[in-house]
C-alpha positions in Angstrom: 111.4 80.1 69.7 110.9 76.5 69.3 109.3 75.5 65.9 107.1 72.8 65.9 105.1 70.4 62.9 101.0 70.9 63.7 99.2 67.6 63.1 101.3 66.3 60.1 105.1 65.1 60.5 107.5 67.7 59.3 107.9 65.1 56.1 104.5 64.9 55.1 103.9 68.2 54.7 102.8 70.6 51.3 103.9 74.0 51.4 101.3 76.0 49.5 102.1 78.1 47.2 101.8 81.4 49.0 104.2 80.4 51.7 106.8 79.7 48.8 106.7 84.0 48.2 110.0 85.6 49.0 108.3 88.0 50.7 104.8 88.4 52.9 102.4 90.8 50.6 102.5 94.3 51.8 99.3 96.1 53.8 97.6 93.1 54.1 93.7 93.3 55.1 93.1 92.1 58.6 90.0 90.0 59.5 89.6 89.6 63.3 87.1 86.8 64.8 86.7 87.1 68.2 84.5 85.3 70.9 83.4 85.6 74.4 84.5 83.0 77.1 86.2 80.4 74.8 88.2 78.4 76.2 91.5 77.1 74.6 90.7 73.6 76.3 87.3 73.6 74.2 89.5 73.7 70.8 90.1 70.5 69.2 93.6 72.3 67.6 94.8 72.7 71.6 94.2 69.4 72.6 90.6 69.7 73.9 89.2 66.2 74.9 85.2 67.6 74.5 84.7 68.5 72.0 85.9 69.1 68.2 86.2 72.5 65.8 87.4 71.5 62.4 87.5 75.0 61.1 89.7 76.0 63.7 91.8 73.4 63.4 92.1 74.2 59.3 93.3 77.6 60.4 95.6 76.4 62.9 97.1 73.9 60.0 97.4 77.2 57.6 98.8 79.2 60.0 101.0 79.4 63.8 98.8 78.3 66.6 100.0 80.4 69.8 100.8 78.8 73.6 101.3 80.7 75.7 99.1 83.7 75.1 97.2 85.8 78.2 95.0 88.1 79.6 95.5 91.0 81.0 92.3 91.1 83.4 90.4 88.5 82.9 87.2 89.7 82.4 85.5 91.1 79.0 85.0 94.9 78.7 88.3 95.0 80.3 90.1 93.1 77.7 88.6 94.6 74.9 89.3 97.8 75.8 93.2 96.3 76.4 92.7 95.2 72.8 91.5 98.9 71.5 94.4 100.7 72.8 97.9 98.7 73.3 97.5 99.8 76.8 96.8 98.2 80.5 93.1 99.1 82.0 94.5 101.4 84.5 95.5 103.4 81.5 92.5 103.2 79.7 90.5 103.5 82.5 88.4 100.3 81.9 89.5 98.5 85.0 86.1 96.1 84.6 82.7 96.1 83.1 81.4 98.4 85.0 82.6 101.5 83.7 81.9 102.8 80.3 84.8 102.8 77.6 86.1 106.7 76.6 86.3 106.3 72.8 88.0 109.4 72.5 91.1 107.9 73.4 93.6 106.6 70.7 92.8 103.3 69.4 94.4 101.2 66.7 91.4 101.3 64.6 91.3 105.1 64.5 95.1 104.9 63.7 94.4 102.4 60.6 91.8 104.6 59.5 94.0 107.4 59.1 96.9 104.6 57.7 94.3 104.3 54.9 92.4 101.2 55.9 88.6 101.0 55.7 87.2 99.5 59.2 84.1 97.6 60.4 82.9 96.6 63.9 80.2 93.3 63.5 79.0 91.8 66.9 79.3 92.1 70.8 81.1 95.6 71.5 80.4 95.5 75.7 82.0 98.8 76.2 79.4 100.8 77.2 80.0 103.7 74.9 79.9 103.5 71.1 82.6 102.5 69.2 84.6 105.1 67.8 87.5 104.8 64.6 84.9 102.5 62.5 83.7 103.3 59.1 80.7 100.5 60.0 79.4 99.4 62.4 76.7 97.2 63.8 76.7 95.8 67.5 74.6 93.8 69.9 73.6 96.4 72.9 75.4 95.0 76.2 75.6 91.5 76.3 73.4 91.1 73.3 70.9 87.8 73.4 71.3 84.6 71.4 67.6 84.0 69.9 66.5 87.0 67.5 68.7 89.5 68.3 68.2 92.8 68.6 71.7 94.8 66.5 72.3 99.0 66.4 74.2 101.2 64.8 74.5 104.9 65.4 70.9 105.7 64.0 68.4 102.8 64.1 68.3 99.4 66.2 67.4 96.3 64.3 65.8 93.3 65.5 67.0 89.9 63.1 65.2 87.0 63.1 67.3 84.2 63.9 70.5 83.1 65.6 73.1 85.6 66.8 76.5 83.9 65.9 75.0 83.2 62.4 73.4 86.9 61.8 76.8 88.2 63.3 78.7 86.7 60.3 75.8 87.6 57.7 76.5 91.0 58.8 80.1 91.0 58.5 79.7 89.2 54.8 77.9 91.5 54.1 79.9 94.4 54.5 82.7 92.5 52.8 80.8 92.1 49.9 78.9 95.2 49.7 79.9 97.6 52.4 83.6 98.6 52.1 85.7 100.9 50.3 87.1 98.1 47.6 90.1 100.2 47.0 91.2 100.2 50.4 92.9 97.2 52.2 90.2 96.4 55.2 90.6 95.8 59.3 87.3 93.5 60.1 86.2 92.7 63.1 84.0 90.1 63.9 82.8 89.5 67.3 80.2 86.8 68.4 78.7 86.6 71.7 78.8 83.1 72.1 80.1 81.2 73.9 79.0 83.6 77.1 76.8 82.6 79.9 73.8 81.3 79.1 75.0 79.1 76.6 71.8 79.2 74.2 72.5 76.6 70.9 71.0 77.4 67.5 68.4 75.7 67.0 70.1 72.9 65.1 72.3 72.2 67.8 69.7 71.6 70.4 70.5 67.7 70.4 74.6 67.8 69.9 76.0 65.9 72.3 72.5 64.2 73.7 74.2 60.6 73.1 77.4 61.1 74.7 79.0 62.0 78.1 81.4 64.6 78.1 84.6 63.7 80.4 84.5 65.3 83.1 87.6 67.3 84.3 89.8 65.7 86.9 89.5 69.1 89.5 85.5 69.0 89.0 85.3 68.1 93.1 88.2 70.1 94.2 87.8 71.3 97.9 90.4 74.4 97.4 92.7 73.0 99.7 96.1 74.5 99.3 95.0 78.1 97.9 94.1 80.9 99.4 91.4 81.1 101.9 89.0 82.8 99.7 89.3 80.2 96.7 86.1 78.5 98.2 83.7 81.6 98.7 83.4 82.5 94.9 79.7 82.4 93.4 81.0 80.2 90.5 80.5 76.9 90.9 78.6 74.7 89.2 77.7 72.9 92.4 76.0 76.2 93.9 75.7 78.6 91.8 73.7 77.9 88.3 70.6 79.1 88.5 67.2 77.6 86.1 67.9 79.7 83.2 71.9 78.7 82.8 70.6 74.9 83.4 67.8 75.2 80.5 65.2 74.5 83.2 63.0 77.5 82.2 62.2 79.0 78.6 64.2 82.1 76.7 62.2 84.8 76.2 63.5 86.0 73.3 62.4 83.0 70.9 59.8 82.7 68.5 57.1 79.9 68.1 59.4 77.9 66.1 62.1 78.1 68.0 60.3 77.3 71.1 58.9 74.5 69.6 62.3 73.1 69.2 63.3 74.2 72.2 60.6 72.3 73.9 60.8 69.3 71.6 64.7 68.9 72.4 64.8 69.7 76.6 61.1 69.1 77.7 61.9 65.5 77.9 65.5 65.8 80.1 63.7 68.0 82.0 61.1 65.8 82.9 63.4 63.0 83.3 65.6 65.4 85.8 62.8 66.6 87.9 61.9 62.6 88.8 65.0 61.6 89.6 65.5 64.0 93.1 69.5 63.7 92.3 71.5 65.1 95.2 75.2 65.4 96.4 77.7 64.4 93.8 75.3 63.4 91.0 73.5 66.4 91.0 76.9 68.3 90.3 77.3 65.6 87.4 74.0 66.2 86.0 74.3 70.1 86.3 78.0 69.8 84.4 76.4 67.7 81.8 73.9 70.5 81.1 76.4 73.0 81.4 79.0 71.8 79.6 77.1 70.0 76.2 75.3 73.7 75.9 78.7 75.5 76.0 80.1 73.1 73.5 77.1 73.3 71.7 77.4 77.4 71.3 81.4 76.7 70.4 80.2 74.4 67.3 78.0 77.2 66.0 81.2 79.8 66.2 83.0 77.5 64.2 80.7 76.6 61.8 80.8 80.3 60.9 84.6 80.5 61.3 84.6 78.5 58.4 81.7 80.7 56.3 84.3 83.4 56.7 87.4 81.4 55.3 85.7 80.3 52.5 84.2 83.3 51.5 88.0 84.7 51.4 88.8 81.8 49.5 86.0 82.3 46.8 87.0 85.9 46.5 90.1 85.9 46.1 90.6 87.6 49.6 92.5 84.8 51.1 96.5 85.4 50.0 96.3 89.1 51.3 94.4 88.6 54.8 95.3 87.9 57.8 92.9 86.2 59.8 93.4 86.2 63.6 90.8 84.5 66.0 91.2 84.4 69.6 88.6 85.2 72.4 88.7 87.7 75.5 89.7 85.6 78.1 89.7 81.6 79.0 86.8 80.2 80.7 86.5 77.2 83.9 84.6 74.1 81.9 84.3 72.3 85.6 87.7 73.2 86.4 88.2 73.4 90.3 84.0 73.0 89.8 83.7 76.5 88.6 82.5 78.0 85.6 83.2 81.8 84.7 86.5 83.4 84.8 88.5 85.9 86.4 91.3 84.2 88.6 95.2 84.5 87.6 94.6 80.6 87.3 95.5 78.9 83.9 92.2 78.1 82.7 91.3 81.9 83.2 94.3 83.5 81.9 95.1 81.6 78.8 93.3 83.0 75.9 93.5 81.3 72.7 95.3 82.6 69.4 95.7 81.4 65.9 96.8 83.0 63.2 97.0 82.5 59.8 99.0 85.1 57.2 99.4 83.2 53.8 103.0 84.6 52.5 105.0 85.1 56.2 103.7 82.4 58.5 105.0 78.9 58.4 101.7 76.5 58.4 100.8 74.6 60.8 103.7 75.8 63.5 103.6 76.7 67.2 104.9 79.4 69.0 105.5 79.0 72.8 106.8 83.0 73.7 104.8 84.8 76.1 102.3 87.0 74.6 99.4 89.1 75.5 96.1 90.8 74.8 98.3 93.8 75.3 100.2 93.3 71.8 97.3 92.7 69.8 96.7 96.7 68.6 100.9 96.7 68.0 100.8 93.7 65.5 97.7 95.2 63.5 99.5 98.5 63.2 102.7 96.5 62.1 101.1 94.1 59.9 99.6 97.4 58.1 102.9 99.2 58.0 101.3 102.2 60.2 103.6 103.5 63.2 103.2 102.0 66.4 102.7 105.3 68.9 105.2 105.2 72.0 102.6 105.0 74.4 101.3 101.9 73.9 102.5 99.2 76.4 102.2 96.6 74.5 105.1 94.7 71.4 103.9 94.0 67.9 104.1 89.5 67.6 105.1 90.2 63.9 108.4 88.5 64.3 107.1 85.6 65.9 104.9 85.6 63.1 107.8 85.1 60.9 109.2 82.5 63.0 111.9 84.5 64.6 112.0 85.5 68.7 113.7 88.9 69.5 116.8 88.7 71.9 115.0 91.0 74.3 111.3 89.2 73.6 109.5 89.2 77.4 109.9 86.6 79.9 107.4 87.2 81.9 103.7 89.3 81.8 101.4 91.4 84.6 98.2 90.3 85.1 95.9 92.8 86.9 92.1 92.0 88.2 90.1 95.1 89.7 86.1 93.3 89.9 85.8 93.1 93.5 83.2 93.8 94.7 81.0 92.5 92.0 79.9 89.1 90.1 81.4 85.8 91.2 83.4 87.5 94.3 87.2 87.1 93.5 88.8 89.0 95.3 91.3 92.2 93.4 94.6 90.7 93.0 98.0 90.9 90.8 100.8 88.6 89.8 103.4 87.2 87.4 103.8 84.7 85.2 107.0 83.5 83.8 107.9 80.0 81.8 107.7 77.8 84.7 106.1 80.0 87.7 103.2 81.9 88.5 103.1 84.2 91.9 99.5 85.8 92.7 99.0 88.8 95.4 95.6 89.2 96.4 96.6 92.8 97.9 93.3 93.6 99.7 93.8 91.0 102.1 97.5 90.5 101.5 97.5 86.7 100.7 100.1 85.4 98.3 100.1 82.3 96.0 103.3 80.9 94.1 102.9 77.7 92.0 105.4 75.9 90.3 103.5 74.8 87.0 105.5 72.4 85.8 105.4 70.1 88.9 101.5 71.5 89.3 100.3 72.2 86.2 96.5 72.2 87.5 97.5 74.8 90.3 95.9 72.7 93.5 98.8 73.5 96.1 100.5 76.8 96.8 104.4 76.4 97.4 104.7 80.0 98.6 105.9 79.4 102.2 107.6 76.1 101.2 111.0 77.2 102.1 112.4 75.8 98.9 111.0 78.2 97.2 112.1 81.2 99.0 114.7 82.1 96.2 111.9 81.8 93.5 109.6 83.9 95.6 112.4 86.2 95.9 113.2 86.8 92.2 109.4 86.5 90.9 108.3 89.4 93.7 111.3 91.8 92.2 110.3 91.0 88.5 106.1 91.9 90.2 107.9 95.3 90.9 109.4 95.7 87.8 106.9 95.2 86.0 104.6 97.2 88.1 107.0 100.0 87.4 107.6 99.9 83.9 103.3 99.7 83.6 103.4 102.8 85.3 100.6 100.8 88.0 101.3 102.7 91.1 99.9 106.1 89.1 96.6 104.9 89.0 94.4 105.1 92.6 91.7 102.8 92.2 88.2 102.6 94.2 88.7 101.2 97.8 87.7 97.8 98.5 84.8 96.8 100.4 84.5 97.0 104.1 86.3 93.7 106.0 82.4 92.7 107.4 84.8 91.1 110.5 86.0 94.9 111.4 82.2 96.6 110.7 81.2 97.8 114.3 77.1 97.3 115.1 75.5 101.1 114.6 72.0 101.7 113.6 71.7 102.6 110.5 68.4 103.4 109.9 65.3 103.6 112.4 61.4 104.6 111.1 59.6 104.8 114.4 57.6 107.6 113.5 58.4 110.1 115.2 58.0 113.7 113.5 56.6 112.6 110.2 55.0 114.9 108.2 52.6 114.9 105.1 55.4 113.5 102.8 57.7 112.3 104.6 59.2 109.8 107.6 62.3 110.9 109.3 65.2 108.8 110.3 65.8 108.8 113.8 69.1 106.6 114.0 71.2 110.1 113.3 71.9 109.3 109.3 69.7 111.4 108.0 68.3 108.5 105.8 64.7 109.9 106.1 61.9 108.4 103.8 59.6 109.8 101.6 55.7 108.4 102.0 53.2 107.8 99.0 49.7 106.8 99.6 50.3 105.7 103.6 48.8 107.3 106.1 50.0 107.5 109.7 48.0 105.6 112.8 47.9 104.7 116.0 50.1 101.6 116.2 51.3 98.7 118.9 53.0 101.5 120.7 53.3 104.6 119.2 52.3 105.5 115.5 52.4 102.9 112.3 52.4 103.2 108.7 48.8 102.3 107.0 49.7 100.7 103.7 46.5 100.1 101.5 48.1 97.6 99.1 49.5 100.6 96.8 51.4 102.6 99.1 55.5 102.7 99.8 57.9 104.3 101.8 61.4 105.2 99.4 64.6 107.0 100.0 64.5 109.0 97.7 67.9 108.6 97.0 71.1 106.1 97.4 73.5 107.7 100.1 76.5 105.4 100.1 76.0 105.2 103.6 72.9 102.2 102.8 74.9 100.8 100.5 75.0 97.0 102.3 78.0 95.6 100.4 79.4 92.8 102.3 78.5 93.8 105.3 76.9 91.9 108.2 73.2 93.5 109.0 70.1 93.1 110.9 66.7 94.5 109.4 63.7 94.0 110.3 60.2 95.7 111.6 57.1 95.1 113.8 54.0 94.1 111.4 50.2 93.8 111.8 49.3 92.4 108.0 45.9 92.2 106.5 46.9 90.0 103.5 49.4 87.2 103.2 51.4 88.7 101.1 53.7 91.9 101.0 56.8 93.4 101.1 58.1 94.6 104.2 61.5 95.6 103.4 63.6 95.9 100.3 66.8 96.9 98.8 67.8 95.9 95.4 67.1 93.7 92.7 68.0 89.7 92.3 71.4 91.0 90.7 72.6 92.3 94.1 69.8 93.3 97.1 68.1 91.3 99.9 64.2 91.4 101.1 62.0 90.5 103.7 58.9 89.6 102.9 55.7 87.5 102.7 54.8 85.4 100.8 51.5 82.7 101.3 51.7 83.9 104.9 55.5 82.6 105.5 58.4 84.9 106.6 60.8 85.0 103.3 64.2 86.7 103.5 66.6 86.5 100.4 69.7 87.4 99.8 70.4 88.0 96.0 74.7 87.6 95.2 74.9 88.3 91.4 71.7 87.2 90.8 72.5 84.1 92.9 69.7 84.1 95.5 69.9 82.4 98.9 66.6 82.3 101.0 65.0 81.4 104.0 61.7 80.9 104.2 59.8 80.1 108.3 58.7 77.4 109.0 55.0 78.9 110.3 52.5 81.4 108.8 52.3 84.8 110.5 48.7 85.0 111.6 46.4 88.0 110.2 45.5 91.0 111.9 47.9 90.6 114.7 50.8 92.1 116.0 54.2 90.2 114.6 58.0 90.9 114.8 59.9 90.0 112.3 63.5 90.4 111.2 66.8 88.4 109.7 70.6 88.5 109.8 73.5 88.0 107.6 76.9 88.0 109.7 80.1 88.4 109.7 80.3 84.9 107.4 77.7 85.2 105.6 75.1 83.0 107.5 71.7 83.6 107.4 68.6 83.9 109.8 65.3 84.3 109.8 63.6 86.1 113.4 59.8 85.4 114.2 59.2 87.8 118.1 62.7 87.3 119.0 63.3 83.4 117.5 65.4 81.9 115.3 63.4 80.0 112.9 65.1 79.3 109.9 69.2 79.5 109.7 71.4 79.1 106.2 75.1 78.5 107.1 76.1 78.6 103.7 74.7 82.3 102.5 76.3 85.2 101.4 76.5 89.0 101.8 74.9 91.1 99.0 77.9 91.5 97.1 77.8 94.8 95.0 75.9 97.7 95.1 72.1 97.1 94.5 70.5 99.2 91.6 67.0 100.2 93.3 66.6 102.3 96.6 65.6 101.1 99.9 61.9 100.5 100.5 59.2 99.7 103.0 55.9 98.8 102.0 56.3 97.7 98.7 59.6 97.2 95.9 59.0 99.6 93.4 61.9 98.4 91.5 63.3 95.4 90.3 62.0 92.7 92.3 64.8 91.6 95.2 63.2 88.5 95.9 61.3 85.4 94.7 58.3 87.4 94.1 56.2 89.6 91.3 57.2 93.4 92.0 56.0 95.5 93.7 54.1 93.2 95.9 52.2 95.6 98.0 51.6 94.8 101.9 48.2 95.7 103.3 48.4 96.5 106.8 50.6 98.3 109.6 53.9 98.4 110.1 56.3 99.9 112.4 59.7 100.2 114.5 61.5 99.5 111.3 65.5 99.2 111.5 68.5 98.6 109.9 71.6 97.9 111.4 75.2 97.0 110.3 76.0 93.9 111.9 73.5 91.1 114.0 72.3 91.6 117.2 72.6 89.5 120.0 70.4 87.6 121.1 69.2 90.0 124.1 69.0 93.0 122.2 66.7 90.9 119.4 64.7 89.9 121.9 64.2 93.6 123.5 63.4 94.8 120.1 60.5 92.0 120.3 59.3 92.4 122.8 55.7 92.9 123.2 
């Protein structure tokens, strides 16, 4: 390992007193801050050109500031339940945030409990289940929210006036102070929220950064040119996908009348000042990467504000010579990077996490360490550290030596990176890969596209050298260290959930078809042969155009009762749409899903609407012509094969979106007609009854042509 002065020439630097010990103090306590989303780029100690975090930086000067560390899966439930056990997700069976943590698995907390150590759990948890091998603890529910936050333990929930990085550290003080077993040696860990998505300041930060322009990143405008071919259709860029709340256009509803006040006081004038310009093209991106980024930062200055509370209250009591502090955060984050922001690629913004870590007694100040580490080791060096056996399971290696300044012989040259999330949020796509010193080779195994890139030559990853024959040997050796790695994980064990149908090999079938044939009191059959049959409340059955219609009233609906994976329209092409005869200008004709993941077809004003919600990104089409009243109207839409949109009025385009996108997970609420009894899955108030008849209503899997849309409107 190469040794490195941090900040101050080797010459100029005082040792302190504690790293003149012989020897590092034994069972030291263990406080662990941890954040969501932080970027190492966004830490003045790393080099970060946005921003600055003194109290980071002090810890980096007192302690070894870490390189090369990275995630496993970069994503957050994922990598904190890496963190809990030692082990890769397809062990622990967290393989992303959809599935809930089993907390009766061995963790290293319930292994320092029984080592003797007294343990506490402040903050953002995000496993699902509750945490397990804690004497205390106190966590936001799910993602938790910024303004007033709402805390629980295992037998009350707690709202706390005020901001959530701050009341996450007056918890954990607390508990310090008041709540532990003072005759035991302690493993804290503190975990904010911030800096995740939507970026909410405290309230004294609401005007940070208002007099300054943040540089931008030089990849802000990249056009994904030299990666793989589904580098461009991600819903993360800051270009596209930002919706009103991430940009501060609308109001949190969590805040108080003070706050609110603030709130107003420090955006209602940007605001303003946005909605009169009418920016487009390349300055709108600018403006929306200003927002973005100043509230990010803004979030990162309140972490570290209370990064230094904690240091100083270990100072004042005594605590500091026998901790060790460690802060690092669950993953990096894209700050306008390739115009994204999020996470989740092998890329280098994504995978790099940050780490510092200070232990008075053993670590050199202010040094750098540049061996590969990982998430993964994290539960081996607090075992280490407080002289309790590591178990043989665990797949991770205790970083104590490095710690000490010394590199094992047989230290890793290389680490596994594994991302499951697909389908879900920000679509991209399940792959693997290695990273060594110098190269990085990505496999994106559900559509068998490779990357290799040489990162010293291409540091910012814009051009794939995989087929560049001079890199065949490198290709070569980096795909048999991919297998042994894969092997020594034990990653072929583990079967995980198929992927998503390919919406280029989905054949056109009816999926569902209401005509209403053989209905009965409660319920309307399916006639397309999938047994997908609906059940009716408050509509009654008439004659219709043709045959018979459903009379909704304005409080009536037509459900599936429940969610046969055979509706489930996860990128896949479709055609849905119905005859209608409505009595009011509004009403829901059909829906599925919610504005996380659904679609709907609508009206609204009198207008055609169809919308297409991609994790919670919505896309929408809206016709150019109200539908008149009281007569006879068929209306459908499309999404196809890549993922462009239309809107049908009796057999006509009227409205077409190019740039759409499939529904991209699996929606929470049922299929409807009538009404959408759930979450809304469109730009409306739920349930946004219709008042009139409908009919003929279908669903398909894939579009129709243009004669068989035209037969199925015909009058």
């Amino acid at each position: 390992m190469r040794m490195t002065s941090y900040l101050l020439a080797l010459a100029s630097i005082v040792l302190p007193a504690s790293w003149a010990a012989a020897a590092s103090p034994s069972r030291p306590n263990i406080l662990f801050i941890f954040t969501d989303d932080h970027a190492r780029h966004a830490i003045s100690a790393y080099g970060s050109k946005i921003n600055q975090t003194p109290q980071l930086d002090r810890l980096a000067r007192e302690g070894m500031l870490f390189r090369n560390c990275f995630c496993t899966n970069s994503i957050c439930g994922p990598s904190r339940a890496v963190i809990q056990t030692g082990k890769h997700n397809h062990i622990n069976g967290m393989i992303h945030n959809g599935v809930r943590f089993d907390g009766a698995q061995q963790t290293f907390p319930k292994l320092l409990q029984k080592g003797g150590y007294t343990t506490a759990l402040v903050g953002k948890w995000h496993l699902q289940s509750d945490p397990t091998g804690f004497d205390y603890w106190e966590i936001l529910p799910g993602q938790g929210r910024y303004y007033n936050p709402i805390f629980e333990t295992a037998t009350r929930k707690k709202t706390y006036p005020g901001y959530a990085t701050d009341i996450t550290t007056d918890l954990a003080l607390e508990w310090l102070s008041n709540g532990r077993d003072k005759d035991k040696p302690f493993l804290l860990m503190c975990q904010h929220k911030a800096p995740h998505r939507a970026w909410d300041p405290a309230p004294r930060h609401l005007s940070l950064y208002d007099d300054v322009t943040i540089p931008e990143p030089d990849t802000l405008f990249d056009d994904y040119a030299g990666r793989v071919s589904v580098a461009k259709r991600t819903t993360m860029t800051i270009a596209k996908h930002m919706n009103k709340r991430d940009l501060k256009l609308t109001r949190v509803a969590e805040q108080n009348d003070e706050q609110r006040k603030l709130w107003d006081a420090a955006y209602g004038p940007k605001n303003e000042a946005f909605r009169t310009a009418n920016l487009t093209g390349d300055a709108l991106v600018r403006w929306k990467y200003q927002r973005y980024i100043k509230d990010y930062l803004r979030c990162v200055a309140a972490v570290d504000e209370n990064i230094g509370r904690m240091l100083d209250y270990l100072d004042k009591n005594g605590l500091a010579d026998n901790t060790v502090v460690m802060y690092s955060s669950d993953q990096g984050f894209y700050l306008g990077d390739h115009g994204w922001f999020d996470k989740r690629w092998m890329y280098e913004e994504s995978l790099s996490m940050p780490l510092i870590v200070r232990w008075p007694g053993a670590t050199r100040p202010g040094t750098t360490n540049t061996d590969l580490v990982q998430n993964l080791d994290f539960a081996e060096t607090f075992l280490d550290l407080a002289g309790v056996p590591i178990p043989d399971d665990m797949q991770g290696r205790s970083f104590v030596p490095l710690l000490k300044g010394e590199t094992p012989p047989d230290w890793r040259r290389s680490i596994y990176y594994h991302y499951y999330e697909f389908p879900g949020w920000h679509d991209v796509r399940r792959h693997y890969g290695v990273r060594t010193d110098r190269h990085k080779l990505i496999h994106y195994y559900d559509i068998n596209e490779w990357e290799l890139f040489d990162l010293k030559s291409d540091p910012d990853e814009m051009h794939s050298v995989y087929d560049d024959p001079a890199y065949a040997e490198t290709v070569k050796e980096l795909k048999a260290e991919l297998t042994r790695l894969r092997k020594q994980y034990k990653v072929d064990t583990f079967k995980e959930p198929p992927p998503p149908p390919d919406p280029r090999k989905v054949q056109l079938e009816p999926v569902l078809h209401f005509d209403m044939t053989g209905a009965d009191e409660t319920t309307i059959r399916d006639t397309s042969g999938k047994n997908h049959h609906g059940q009716r409340e408050h509509v009654a059955i008439v004659d219709g155009r043709r045959g018979k219609a459903l009379r909704f009233d304005g409080r009536g609906v037509v459900q599936i009762p429940h969610f046969p994976a055979s509706l489930d329209p996860t990128y896949r092409p479709l055609t849905v749409g119905a005859w209608c005869k409505p009595d009011a200008a509004d009403g829901v004709l059909v829906a599925h899903g919610s504005t996380m993941f659904g679609y709907s077809l609508y009206l609204k004003n009198g207008y055609p609407c169809f919308d297409v919600f991609a994790g919670a990104n919505p896309f929408q089409l809206v016709g150019p012509e109200k539908l008149p009243l009281e007569q006879w109207t068929h209306v459908a839409a499309t999404i196809d094969a890549d993922a462009r949109l239309a809107l049908w009025v009796n057999g006509q385009p009227v409205a077409r979106l190019d740039d759409g996108f499939h529904v991209n997970d699996r929606p929470s609420d049922p299929f409807s007609v009538g009404a959408d009894v759930g979450q809304p899955a469109g730009e409306y108030a739920a349930p946004l009854h219709f008042r009139g008849l409908i009919e003929d209503v279908r669903l398909y899997w894939g579009v129709l042509d243009d004669a068989a849309m035209r037969q199925w409107a015909a009058p």
